[in-house]
N, C-alpha and C positions, 0 to 999 in steps of 0.2 A: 307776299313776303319773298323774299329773295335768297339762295342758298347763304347758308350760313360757312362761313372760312375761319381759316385757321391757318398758325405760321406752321410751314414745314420743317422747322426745328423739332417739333413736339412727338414726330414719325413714332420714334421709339417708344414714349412715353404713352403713346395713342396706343397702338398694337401692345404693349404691357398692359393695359388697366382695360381695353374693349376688344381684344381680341384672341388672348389668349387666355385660356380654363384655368384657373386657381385649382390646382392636382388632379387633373382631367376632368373636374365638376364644372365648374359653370364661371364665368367670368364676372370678375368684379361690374364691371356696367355691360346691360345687356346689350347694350346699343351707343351709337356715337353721339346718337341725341340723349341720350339720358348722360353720358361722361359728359358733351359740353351744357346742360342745364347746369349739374352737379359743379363744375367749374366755373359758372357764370355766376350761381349762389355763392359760390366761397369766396370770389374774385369780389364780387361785391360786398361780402361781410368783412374780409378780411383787408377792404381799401384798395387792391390791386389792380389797374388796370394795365393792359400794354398794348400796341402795335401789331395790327396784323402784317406781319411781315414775311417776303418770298410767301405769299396767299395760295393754298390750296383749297378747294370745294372740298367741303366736309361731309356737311347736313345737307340732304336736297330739299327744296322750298316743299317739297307736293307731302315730303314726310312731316315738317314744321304743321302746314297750315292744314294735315289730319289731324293733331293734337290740340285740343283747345287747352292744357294746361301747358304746353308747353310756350304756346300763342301767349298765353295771358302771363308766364315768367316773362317772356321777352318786352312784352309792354310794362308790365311792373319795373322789371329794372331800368328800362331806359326811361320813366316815369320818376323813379326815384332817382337817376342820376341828374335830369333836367332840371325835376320840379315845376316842369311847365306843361302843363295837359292838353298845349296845342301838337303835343309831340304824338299824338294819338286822334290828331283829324286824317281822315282818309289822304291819299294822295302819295304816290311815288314818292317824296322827296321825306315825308315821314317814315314811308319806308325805309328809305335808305338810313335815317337816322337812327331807327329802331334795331335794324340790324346792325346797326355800328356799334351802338352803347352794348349791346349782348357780345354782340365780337370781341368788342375791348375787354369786359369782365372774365368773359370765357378765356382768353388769351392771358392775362393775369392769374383765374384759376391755376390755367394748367403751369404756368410756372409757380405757383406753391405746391403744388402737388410735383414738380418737379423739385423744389430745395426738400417736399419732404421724402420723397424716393431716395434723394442722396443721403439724407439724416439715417434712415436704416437700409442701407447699401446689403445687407446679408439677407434682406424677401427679395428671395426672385419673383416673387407675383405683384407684389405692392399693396397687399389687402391691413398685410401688419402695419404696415409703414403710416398707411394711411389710419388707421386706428390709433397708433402711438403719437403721431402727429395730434390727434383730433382731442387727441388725451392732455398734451404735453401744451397746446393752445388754448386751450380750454371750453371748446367746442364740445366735447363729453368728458363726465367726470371721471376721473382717473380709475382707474383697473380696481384699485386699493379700497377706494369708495364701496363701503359696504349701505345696501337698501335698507331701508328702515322695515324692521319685521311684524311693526307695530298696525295694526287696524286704522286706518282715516275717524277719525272721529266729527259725528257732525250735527 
């Protein structure tokens, strides 16, 4: 597998959400491969693709292809974007395809997670923004939604 890119628009939005501490605690994604999964999942849930554009190395291949889950998001998405499961025979040229469908979702992530940074422009970290978004799309149930306090019955 091949490093994984990203358009250099996103600088700011990368360094908010993977490199700086949400109140000197810990950062919203611990790592740039866990923000670009997380953006690849949403880019793909939420129908969004875009263009790797002005392309910077992000993810290094040697970190990807440690991760067998992260290995297996990248073929599942670009499996469910083709629909054709020859997208997953060995070979360079799969590669490249495979790394491009995840690019493209991850590249669309980060621009919803960029309209939703601007939708709460008042979190300097982006940890609300991204909850309130995830609430307001319906991704998790709203704040207001109270749990059933009731026992499973079976």
């Amino acid at each position: 597998m091949r490093t994984i890119r990203r358009s250099k628009k996103y600088d700011d939005l990368v360094s908010r959400l993977a490199e700086k501490p949400v109140n000197d605690q810990q950062k919203i994604f611990p790592t740039y491969k866990a923000l670009m999964c997380f953006a690849a999942c949403l880019g793909y849930e939420s129908g969004e693709e875009g263009e790797v554009n002005d392309p910077i190395d992000f993810v290094d291949s040697r970190v990807i292809e440690r991760d067998a889950d992260c290995i297996d998001l990248i073929y599942l998405i670009a499996l469910a974007k083709s629909r054709d499961a020859n997208i997953l025979k060995d070979g360079s040229e799969s590669e490249i395809q495979l790394a491009s469908a995840f690019e493209r979702f991850s590249e669309g992530g980060l621009g919803v997670l960029h309209k939703w940074m601007n939708e709460t422009p008042s979190d300097a970290y982006g940890h609300e923004a991204i909850i309130v978004a995830m609430q307001k799309y319906g991704y998790l149930p709203a704040s207001n939604a109270k749990a059933s306090q009731e026992e499973p019955t079976f």
